[in-house]
C-alpha positions as YAML, in Angstrom:
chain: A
units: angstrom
residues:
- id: 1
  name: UNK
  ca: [19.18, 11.04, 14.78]
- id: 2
  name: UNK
  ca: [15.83, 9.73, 16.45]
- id: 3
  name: UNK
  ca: [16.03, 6.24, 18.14]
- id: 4
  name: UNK
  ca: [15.27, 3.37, 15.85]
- id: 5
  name: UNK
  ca: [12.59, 1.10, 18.28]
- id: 6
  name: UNK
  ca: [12.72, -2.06, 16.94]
- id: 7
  name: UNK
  ca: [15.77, -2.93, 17.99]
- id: 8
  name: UNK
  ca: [16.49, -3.49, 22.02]
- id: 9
  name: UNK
  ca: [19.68, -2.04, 23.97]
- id: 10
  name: UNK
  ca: [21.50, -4.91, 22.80]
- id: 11
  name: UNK
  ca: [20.83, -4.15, 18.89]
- id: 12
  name: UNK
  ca: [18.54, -6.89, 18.20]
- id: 13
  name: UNK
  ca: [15.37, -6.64, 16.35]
- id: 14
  name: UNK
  ca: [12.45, -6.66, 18.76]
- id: 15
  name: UNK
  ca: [8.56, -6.15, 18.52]
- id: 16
  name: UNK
  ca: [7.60, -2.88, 19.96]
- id: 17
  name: UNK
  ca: [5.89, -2.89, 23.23]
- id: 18
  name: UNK
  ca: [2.91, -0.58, 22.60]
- id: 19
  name: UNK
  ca: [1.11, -1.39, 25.83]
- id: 20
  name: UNK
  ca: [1.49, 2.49, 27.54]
- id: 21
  name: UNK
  ca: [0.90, 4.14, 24.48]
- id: 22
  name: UNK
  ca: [-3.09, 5.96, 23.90]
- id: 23
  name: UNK
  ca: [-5.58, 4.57, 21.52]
- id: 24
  name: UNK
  ca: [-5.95, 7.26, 18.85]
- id: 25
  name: UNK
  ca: [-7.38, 7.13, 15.01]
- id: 26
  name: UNK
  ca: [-4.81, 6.46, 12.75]
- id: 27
  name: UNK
  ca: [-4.90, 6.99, 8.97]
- id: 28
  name: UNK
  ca: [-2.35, 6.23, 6.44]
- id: 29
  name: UNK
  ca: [-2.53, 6.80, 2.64]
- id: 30
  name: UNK
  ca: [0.09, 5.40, -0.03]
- id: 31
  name: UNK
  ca: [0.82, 5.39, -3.72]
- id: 32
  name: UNK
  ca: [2.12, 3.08, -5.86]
- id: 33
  name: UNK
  ca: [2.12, 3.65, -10.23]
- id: 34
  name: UNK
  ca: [2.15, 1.06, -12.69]
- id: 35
  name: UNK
  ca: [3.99, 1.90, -16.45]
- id: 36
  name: UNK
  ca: [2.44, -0.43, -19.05]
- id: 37
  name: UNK
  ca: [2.48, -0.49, -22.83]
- id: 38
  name: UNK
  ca: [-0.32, 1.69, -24.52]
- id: 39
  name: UNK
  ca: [-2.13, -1.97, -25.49]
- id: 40
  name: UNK
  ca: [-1.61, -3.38, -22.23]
- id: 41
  name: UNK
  ca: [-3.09, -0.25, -20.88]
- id: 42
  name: UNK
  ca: [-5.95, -0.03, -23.60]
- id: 43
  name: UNK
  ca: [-6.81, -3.48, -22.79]
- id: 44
  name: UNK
  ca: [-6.50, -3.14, -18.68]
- id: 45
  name: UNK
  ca: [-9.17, -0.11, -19.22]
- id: 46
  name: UNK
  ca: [-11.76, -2.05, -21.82]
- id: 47
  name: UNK
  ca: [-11.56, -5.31, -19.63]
- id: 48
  name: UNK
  ca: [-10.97, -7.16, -22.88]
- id: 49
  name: UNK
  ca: [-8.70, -9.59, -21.16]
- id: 50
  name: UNK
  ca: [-9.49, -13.43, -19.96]
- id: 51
  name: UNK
  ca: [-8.58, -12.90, -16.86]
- id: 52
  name: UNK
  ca: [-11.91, -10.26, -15.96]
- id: 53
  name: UNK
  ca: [-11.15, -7.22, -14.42]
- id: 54
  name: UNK
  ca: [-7.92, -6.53, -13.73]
- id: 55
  name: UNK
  ca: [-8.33, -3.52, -11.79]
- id: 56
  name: UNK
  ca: [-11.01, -5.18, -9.50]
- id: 57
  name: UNK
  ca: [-9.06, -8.00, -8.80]
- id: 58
  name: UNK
  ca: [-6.18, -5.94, -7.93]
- id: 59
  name: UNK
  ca: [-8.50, -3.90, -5.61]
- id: 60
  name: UNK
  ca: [-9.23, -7.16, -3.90]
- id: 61
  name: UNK
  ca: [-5.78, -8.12, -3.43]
- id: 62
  name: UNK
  ca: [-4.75, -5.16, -2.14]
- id: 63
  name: UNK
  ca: [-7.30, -4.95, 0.52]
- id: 64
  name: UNK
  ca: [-6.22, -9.16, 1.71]
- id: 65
  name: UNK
  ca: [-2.77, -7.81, 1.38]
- id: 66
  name: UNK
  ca: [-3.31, -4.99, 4.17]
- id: 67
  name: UNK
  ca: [-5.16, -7.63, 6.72]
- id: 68
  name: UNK
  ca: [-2.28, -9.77, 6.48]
- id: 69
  name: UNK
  ca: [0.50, -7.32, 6.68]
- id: 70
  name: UNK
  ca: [1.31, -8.42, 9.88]
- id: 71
  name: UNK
  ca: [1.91, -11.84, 8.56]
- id: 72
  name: UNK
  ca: [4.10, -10.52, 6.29]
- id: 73
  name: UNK
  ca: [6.44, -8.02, 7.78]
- id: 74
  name: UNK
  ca: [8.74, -9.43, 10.34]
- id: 75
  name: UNK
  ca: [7.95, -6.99, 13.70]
- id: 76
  name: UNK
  ca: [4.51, -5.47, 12.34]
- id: 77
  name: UNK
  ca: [1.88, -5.42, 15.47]
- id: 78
  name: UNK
  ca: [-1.71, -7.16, 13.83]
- id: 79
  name: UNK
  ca: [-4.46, -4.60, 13.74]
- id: 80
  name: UNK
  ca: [-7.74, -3.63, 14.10]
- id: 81
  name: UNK
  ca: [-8.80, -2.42, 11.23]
- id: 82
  name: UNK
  ca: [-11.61, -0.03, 10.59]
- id: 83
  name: UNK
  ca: [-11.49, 0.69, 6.62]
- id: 84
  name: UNK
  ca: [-9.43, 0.06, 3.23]
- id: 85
  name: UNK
  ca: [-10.37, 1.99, -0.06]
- id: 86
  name: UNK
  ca: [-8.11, 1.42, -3.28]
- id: 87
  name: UNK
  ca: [-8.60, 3.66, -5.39]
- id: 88
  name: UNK
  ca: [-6.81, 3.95, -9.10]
- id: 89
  name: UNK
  ca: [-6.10, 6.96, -11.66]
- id: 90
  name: UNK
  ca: [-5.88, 6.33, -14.68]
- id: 91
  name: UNK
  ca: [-3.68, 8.03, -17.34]
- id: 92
  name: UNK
  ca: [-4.13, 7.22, -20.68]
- id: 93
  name: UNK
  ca: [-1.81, 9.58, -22.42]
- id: 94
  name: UNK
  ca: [1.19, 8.00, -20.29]
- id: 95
  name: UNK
  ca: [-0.18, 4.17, -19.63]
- id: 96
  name: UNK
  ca: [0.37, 4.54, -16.34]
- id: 97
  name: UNK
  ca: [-1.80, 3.43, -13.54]
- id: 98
  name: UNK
  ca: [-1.87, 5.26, -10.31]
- id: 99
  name: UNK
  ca: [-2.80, 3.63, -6.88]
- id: 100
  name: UNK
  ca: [-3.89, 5.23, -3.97]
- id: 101
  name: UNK
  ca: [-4.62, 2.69, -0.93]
- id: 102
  name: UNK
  ca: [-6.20, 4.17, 2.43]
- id: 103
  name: UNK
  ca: [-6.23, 2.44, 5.67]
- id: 104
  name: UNK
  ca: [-8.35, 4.00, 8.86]
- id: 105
  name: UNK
  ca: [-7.91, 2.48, 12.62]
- id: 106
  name: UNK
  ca: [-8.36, 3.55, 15.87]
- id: 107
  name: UNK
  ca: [-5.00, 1.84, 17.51]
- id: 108
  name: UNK
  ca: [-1.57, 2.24, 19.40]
- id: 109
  name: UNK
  ca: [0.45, 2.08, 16.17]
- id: 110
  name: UNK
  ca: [0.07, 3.41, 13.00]
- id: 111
  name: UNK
  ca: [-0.70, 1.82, 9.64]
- id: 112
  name: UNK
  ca: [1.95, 3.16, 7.25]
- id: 113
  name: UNK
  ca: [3.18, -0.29, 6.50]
- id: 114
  name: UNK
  ca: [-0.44, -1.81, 5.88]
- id: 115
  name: UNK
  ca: [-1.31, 1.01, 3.15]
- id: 116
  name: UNK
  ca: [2.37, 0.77, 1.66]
- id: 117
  name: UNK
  ca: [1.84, -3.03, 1.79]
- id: 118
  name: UNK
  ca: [-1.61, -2.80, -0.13]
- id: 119
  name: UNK
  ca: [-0.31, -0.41, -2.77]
- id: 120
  name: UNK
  ca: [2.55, -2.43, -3.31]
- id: 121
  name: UNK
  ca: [0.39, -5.63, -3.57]
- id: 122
  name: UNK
  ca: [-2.21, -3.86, -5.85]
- id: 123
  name: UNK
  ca: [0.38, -2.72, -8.55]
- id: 124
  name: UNK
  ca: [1.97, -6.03, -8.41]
- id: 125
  name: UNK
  ca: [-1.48, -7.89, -8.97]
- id: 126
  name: UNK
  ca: [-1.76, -6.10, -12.55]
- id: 127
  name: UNK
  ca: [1.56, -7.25, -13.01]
- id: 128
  name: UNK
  ca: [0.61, -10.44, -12.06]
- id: 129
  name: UNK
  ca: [-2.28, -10.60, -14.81]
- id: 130
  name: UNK
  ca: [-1.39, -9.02, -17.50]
- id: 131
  name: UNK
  ca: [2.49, -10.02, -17.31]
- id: 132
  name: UNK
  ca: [1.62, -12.02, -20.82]
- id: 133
  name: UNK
  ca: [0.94, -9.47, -22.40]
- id: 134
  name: UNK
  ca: [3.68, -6.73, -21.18]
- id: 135
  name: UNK
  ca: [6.62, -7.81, -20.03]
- id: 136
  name: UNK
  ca: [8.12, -4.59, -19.73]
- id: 137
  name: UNK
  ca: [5.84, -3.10, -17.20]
- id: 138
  name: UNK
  ca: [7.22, -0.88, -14.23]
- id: 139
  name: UNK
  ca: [6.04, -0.81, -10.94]
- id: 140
  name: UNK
  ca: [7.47, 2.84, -9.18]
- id: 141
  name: UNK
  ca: [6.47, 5.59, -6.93]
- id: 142
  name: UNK
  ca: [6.02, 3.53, -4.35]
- id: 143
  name: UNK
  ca: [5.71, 6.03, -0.79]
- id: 144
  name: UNK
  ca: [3.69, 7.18, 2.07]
- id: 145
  name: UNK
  ca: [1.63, 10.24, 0.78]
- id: 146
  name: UNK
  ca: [0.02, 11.10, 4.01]
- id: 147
  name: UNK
  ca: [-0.11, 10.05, 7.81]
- id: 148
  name: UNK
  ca: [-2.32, 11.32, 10.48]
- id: 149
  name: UNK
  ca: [-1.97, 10.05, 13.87]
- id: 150
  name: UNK
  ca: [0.27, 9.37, 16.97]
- id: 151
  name: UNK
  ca: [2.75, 10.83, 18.85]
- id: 152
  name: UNK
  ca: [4.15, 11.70, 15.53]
- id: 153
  name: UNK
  ca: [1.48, 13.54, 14.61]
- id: 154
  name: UNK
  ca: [0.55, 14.83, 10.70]
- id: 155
  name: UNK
  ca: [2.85, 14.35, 7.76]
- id: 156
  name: UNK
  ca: [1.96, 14.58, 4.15]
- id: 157
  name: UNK
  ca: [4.63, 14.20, 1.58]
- id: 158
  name: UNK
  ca: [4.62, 16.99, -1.13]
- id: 159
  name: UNK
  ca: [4.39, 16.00, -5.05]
- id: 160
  name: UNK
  ca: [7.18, 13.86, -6.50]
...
């Protein structure tokens, strides 16, 4: 089993010291999907809603929700961040809303949590404003799809 690092000798939860390790560029993408009723979805699409654009407001949210993801998770190192892009699919015939959030650094850690963070965020913003209109909405799918970078190296995740 490989060594879980944020936690010291004496099992407590610790920020990582990244001090020794080399600047390299770092890229992280993750997914999130949103399941909404075929009107809720209909509506989302045609921007008929009060609100505006649900979709670009969601975009926005997800990109403040990856600069402040190490505000928001516990032992998460703040980064330099050289990109975001959100982007969405949209399938009709299921009402389901796919997010895809991309995050680019050059840095000592990775940002894995920072695209997870903004997908997450994203999908919970249409929640947010259309949540009158569809209370039976599912957020799911929620992973890392790919990660270059670090000592780690390459991973992509194959299709659910």
């Amino acid at each position: 089993m490989e060594e879980l690092t944020h936690f010291n000798p004496q099992g407590h939860g610790h920020m990582v010291n990244v001090q020794t390790k080399n600047v390299t560029q770092r890229v992280a993408i993750a997914c999130a999907s949103i399941q909404v009723q075929a009107k809720t979805f209909e509506a989302i699409q045609s921007m008929a809603l009060k609100k505006g654009d649900v979709l670009a407001v969601a975009q926005i949210a997800g990109i403040m929700a990856v600069k402040k993801t190490w505000e928001l998770i516990p032992l998460a190192h703040p980064l330099q961040l050289n990109g975001i892009d959100i982007r969405y699919e949209l399938d009709a015939q299921k009402s389901k809303i796919h997010i895809e959030c991309e995050v680019h650094c050059e840095g000592k850690t990775g940002v894995e949590m920072e695209a997870l963070t903004g997908a997450s965020i994203c999908a919970l913003t249409i929640y947010d404003m259309v949540k009158a209109m569809d209370k039976g909405m599912v957020i799911e799918n929620i992973y890392l799809k790919e990660k270059i970078g670090g000592k780690s190296g390459h991973y992509e995740r194959g299709t659910l």
